[in-house]
LOLUM-58327 format. One line per field, with one value per residue: x, y, z of N, C-alpha, C in turn; residue in three letters; residue number from 1. Coordinates in steps of 0.02 Angstrom, whole numbers. Example, Ala and Ser with C-alpha at 12.3 -4.5 7.8 and 13.67 -1.06 7.14 Angstrom:
n.px 660	642;
n.py -284	-112;
n.pz 390	354;
ca.px 615	684;
ca.py -225	-53;
ca.pz 390	357;
c.px 660	645;
c.py -165	2;
c.pz 390	394;
aa ALA	SER;
i 1	2;
! end
This chain:
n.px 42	30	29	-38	-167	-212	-230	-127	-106	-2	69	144	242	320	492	626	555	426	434	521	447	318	394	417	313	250	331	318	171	82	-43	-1	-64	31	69	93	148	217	236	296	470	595	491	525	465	443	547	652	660	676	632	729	794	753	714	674	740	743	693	765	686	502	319	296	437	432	315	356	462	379	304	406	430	338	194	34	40	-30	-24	-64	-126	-102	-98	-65	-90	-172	-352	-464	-400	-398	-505	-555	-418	-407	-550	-513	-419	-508	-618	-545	-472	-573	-531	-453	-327	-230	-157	-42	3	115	168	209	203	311	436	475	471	487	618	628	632	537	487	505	439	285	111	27	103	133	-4	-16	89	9	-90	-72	-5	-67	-209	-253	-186	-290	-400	-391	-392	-499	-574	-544	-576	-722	-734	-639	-707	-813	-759	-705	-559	-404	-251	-207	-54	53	188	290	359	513	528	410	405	489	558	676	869	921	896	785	862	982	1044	901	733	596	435	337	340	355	238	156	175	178	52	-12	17	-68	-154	-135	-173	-303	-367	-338	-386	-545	-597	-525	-563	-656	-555	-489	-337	-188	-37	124	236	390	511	652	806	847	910	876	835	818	854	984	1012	954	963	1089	1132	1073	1139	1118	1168	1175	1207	1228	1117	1014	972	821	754	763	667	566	542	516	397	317	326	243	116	79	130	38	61	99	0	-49	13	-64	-102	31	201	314	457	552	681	725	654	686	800	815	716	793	770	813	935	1094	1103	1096	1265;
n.py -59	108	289	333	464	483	598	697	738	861	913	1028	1044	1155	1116	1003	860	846	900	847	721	770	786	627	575	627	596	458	470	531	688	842	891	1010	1074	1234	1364	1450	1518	1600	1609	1693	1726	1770	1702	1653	1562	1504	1385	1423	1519	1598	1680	1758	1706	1761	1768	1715	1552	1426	1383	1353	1348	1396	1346	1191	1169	1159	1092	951	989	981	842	797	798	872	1013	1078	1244	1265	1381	1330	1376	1267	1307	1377	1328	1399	1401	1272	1181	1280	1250	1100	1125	1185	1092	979	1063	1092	958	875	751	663	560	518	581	671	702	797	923	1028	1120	1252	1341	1436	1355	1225	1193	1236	1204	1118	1226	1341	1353	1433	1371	1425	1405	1273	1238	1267	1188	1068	1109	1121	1007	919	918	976	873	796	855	890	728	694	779	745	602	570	575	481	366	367	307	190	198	226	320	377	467	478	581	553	516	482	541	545	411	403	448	593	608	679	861	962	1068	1038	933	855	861	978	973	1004	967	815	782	810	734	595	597	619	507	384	400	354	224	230	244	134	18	74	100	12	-114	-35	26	96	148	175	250	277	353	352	450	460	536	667	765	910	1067	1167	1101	1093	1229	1280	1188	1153	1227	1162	1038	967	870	920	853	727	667	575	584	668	633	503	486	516	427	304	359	357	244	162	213	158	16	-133	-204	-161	-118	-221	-188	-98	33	23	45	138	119	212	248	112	42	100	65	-77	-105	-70	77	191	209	211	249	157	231;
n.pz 0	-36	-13	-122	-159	-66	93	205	391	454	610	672	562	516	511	593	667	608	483	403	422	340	218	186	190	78	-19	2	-72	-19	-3	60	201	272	467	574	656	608	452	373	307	452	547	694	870	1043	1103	1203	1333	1457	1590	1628	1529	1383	1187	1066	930	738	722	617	452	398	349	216	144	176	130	16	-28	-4	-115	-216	-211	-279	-249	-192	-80	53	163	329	448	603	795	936	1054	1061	1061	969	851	788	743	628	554	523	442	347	272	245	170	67	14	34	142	244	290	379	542	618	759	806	837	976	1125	1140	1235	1364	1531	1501	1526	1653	1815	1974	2067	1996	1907	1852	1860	1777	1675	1649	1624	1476	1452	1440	1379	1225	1226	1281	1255	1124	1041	1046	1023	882	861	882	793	665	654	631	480	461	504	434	319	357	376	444	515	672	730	869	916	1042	1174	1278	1404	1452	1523	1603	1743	1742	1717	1805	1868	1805	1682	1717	1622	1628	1636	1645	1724	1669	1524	1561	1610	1509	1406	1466	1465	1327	1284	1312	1215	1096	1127	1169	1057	980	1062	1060	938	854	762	704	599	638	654	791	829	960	919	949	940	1005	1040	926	818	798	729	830	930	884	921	1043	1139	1212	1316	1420	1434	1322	1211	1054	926	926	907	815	646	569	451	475	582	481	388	482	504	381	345	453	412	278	261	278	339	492	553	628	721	807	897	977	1056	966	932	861	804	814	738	584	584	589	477	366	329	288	194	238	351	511	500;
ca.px 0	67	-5	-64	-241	-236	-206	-83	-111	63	63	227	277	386	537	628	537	373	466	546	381	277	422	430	247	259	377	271	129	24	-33	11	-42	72	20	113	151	272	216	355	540	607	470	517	422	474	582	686	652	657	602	777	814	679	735	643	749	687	714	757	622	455	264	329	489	417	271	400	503	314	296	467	409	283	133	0	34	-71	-24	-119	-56	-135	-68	-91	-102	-263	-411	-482	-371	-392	-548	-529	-383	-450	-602	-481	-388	-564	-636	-480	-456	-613	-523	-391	-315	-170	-151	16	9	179	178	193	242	383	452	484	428	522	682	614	622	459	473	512	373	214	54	8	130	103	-60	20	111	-46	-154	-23	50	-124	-281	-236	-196	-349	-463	-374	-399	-587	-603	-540	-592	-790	-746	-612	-726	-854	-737	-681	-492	-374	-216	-176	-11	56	250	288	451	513	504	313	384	532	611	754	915	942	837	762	917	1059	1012	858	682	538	370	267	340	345	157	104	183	138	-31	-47	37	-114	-223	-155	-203	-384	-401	-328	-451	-612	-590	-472	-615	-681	-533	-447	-257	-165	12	168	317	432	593	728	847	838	949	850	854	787	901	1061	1008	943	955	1166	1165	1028	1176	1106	1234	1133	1260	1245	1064	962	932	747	745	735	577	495	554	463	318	300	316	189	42	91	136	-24	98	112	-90	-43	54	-95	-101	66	225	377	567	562	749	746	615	710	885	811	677	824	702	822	988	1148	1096	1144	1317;
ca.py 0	169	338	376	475	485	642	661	820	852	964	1052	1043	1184	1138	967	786	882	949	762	666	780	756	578	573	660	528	387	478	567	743	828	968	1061	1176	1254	1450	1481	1537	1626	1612	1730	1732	1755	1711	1638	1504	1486	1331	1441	1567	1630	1701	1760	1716	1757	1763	1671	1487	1388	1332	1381	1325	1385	1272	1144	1154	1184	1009	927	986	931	766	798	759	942	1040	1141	1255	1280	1393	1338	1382	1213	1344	1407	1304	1405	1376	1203	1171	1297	1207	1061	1118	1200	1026	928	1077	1067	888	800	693	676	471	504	629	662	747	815	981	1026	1177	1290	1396	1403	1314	1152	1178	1263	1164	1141	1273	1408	1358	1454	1350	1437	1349	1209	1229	1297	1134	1017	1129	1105	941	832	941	988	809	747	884	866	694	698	817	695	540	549	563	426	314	339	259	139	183	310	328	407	437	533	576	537	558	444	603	537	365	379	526	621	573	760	908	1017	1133	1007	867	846	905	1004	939	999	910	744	751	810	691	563	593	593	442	361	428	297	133	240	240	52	-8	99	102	-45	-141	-2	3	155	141	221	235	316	346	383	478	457	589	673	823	964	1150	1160	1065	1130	1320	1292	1156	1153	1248	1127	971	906	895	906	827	652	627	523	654	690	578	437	472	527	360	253	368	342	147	135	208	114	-44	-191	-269	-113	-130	-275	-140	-36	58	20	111	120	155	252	235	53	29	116	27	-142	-116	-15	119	248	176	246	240	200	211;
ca.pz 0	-24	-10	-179	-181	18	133	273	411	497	653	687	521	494	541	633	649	584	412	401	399	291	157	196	173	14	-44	-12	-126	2	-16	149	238	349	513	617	688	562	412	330	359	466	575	766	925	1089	1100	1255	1367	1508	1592	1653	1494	1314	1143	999	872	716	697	552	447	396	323	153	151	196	71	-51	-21	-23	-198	-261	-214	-333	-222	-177	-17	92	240	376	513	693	859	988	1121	1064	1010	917	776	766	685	559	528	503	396	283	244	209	123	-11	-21	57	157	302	307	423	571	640	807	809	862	1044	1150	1141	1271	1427	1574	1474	1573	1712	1904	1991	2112	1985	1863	1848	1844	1693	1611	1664	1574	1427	1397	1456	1319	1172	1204	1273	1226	1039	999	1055	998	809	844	886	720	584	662	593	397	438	523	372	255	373	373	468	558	709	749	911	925	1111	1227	1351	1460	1479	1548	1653	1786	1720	1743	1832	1881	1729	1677	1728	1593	1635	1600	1669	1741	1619	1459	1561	1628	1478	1352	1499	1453	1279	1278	1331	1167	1033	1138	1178	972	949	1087	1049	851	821	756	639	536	651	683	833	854	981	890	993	885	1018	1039	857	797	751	714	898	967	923	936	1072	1214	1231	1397	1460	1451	1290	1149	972	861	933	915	733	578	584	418	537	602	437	359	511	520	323	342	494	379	230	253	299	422	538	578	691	797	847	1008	1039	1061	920	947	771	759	804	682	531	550	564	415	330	276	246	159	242	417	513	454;
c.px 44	4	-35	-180	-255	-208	-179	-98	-44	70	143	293	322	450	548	601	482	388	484	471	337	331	438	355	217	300	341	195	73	9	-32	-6	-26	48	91	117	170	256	261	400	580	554	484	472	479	521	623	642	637	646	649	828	737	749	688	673	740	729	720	711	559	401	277	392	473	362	332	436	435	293	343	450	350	209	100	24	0	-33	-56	-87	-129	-88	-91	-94	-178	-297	-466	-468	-386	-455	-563	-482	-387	-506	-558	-452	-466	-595	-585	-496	-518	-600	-453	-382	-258	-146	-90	15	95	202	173	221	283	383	461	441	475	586	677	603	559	431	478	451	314	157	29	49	142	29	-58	38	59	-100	-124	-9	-9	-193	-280	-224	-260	-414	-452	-386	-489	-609	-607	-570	-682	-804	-685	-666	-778	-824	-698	-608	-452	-319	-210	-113	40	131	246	344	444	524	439	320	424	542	659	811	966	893	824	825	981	1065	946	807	621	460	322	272	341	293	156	129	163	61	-57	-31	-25	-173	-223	-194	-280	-407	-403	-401	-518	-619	-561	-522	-656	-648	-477	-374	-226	-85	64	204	347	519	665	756	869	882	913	881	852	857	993	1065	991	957	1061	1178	1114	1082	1161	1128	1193	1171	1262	1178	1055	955	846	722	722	675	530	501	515	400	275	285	255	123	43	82	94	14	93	37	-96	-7	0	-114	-63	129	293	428	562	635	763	725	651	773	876	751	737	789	759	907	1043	1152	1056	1216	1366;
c.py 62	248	370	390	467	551	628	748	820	923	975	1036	1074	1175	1057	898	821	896	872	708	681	761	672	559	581	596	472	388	506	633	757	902	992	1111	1176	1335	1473	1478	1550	1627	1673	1750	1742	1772	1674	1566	1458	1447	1358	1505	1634	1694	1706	1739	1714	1773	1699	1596	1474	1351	1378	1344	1314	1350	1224	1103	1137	1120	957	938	960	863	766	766	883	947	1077	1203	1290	1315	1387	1354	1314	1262	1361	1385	1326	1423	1312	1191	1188	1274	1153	1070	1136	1160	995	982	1094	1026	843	753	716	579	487	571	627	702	744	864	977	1125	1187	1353	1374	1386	1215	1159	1198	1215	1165	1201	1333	1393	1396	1393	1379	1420	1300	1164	1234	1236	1069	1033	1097	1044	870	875	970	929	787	774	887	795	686	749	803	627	508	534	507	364	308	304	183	127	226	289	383	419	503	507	598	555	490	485	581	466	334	460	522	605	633	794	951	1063	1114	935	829	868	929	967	945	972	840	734	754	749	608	532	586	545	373	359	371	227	141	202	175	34	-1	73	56	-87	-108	20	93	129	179	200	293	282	396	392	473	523	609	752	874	1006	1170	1169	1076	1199	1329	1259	1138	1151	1227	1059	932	901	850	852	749	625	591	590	629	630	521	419	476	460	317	285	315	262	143	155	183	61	-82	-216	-204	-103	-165	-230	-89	-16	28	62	85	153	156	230	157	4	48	72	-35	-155	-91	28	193	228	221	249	201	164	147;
c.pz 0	-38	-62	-162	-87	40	189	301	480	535	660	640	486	502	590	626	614	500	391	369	354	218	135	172	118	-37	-64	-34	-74	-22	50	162	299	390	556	616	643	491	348	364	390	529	653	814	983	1088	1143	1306	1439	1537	1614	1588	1418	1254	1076	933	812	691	633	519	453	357	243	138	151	142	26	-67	-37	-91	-229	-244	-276	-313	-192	-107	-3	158	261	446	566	752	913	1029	1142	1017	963	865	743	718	621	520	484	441	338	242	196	158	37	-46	1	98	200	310	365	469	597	692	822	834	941	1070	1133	1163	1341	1490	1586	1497	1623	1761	1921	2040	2066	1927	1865	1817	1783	1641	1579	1624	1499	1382	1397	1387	1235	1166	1221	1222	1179	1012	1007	1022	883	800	862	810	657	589	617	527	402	460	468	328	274	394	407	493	591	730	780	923	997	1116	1297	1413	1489	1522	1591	1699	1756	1757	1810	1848	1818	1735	1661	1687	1593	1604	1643	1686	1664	1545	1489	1555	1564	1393	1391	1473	1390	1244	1266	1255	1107	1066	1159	1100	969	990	1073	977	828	750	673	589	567	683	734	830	893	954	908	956	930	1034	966	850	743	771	802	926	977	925	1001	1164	1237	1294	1431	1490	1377	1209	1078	928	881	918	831	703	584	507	418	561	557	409	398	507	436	310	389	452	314	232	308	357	494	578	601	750	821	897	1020	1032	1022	936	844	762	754	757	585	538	540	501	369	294	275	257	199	328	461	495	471;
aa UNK	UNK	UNK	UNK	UNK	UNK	UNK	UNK	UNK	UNK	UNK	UNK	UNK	UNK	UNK	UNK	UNK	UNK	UNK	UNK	UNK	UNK	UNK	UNK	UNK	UNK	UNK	UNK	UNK	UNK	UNK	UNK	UNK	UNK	UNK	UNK	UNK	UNK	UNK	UNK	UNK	UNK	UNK	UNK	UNK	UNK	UNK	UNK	UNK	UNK	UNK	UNK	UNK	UNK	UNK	UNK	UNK	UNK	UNK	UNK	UNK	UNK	UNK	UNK	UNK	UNK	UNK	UNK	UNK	UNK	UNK	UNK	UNK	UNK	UNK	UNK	UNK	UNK	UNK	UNK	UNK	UNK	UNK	UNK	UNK	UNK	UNK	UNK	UNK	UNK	UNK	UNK	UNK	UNK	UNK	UNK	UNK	UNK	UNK	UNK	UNK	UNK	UNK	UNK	UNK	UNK	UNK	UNK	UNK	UNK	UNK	UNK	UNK	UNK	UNK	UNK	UNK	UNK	UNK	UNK	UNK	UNK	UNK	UNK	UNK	UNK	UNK	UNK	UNK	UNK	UNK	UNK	UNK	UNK	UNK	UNK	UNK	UNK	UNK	UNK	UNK	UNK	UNK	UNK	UNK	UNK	UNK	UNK	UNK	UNK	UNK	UNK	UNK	UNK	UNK	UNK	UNK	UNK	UNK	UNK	UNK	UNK	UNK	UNK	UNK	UNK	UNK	UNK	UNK	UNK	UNK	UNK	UNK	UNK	UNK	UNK	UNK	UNK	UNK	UNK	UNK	UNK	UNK	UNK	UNK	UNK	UNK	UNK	UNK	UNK	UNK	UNK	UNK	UNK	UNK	UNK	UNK	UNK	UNK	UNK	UNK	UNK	UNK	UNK	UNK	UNK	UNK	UNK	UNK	UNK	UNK	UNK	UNK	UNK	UNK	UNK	UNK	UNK	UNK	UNK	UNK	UNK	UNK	UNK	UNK	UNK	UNK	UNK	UNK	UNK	UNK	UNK	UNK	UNK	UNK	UNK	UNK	UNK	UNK	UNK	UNK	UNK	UNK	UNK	UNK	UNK	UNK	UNK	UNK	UNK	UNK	UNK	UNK	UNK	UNK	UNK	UNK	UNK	UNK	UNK	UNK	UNK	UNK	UNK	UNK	UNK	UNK	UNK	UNK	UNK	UNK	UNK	UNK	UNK	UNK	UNK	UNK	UNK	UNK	UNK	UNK;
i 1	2	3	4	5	6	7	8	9	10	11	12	13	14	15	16	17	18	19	20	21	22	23	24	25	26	27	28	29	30	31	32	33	34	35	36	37	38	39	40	41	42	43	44	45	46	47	48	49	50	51	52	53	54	55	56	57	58	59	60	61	62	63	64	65	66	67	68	69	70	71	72	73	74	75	76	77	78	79	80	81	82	83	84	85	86	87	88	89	90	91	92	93	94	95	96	97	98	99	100	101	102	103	104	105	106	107	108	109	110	111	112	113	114	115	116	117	118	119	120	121	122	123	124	125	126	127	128	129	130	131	132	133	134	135	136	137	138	139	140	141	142	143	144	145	146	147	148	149	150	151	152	153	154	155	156	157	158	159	160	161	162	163	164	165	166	167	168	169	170	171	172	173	174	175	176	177	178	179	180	181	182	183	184	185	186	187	188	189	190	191	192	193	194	195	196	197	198	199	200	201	202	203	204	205	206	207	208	209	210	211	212	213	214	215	216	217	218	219	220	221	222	223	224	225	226	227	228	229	230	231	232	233	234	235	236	237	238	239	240	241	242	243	244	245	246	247	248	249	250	251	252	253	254	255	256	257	258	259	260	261	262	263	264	265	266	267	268	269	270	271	272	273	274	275	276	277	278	279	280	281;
! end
């Protein structure tokens, strides 16, 4: 099976594992549409992990880029800019995909917070940010996934598929700052951990797919602009390739619909399928 004549909707696609999977997606003949904040390149907003310092200068990566690699595959792009912060982007979101293309087969909750709070200790946190990353990182997947689920379950077919963190399933090996990580990306990737094995269980049956794919330690734009003076050295993690290569295999290939609702080591998944030639080396 491959993606021809199907849609793919990739959250936090400007940019990182997000930018990776929609071109990966593109590849394997979907059409894909990209959301995220970032619109045009050059854009800056907040970005710093914590609260001890602001940085908004503008990341690498943008909606248009991203489209733009999605067409050289030679498959249509859309972009869609939502904010996970605030729901009422999302549905418009959403309607804007089905009223295009008619149709949404494969959701990628990918996007999450950004800013700080995510390296911040628990005593210096603000509760409102706490909510911040609980709104973004559980209650935007779930409400994007409650929004496509009714025109997939009319045709019988869908994937879900929520990029996780083993932040959600162990304590840090440190306190947030010193290698570690902040409360509010564990709970809240914790929690939407929980959303693919709801889908497998509830929906399994009706022909709905759930999966966590969990990317590992991955070397994005992010990652080496930004998390260094947290302890966490960019240059050693998986190219983002990695993860678009397993996402692209889990809604493709008939065999991967025996794995639903449960949870994938993306990189361990790509080196032993070899789904992307060269790595690893």
């Amino acid at each position: 099976m491959n993606g021809e004549g199907r849609v793919a909707l990739v959250t936090g696609a400007s940019r990182g594992i997000g930018k990776a999977i929609a071109v990966h997606l593109a590849r394997a003949g979907f059409d894909v549409a990209v959301s995220a904040r970032t619109l045009h390149e050059g854009e800056g907003r907040e970005h710093s992990s914590t609260l001890k310092r602001s940085d908004v200068t503008p990341l690498p990566g943008s909606l248009d880029e991203t489209a733009a690699l999605v067409e050289a595959e030679g498959r249509r792009a859309l972009k869609v800019v939502m904010d996970l912060t605030d729901r009422s982007t999302l549905a418009p979101g959403v309607d804007q995909v089905l009223s295009a293309w008619g149709r949404i087969d494969v959701l990628v909750n990918n996007g999450r917070y950004i800013g700080p709070g995510h390296m911040d200790q628990l005593l210096d946190t603000p509760v409102e940010l706490l909510d911040l990353h609980l709104e973004a990182n559980v209650m935007a997947p779930i409400i994007l996934t409650k929004l496509v689920l009714p025109q997939m379950l009319e045709r019988g077919d869908g994937y879900i598929v929520v990029l996780t963190s083993g932040a959600g399933a162990s304590d840090p090996p440190a306190p947030a700052g010193n290698g570690g990580w902040g409360l509010g990306y564990a709970m809240s990737k914790g929690a939407v951990h929980r959303l693919a094995g709801i889908v497998a269980v509830e929906l399994g049956e009706r022909g709905i797919v759930g999966f966590n794919l969990h990317p590992g330690f991955v070397t994005t734009e992010r990652i080496l602009i930004d998390m260094a003076p947290f302890g966490f050295d960019g240059s050693t993690g998986a190219p983002p390739d990695v993860i678009g290569a397993a996402a692209a295999w889990l809604v493709t290939e008939p065999e991967a619909r025996a794995l639903n609702g449960t949870w994938i080591e993306g990189q361990e998944l790509c080196a032993e399928r070899n789904l992307l030639p060269g790595w690893p080396a």
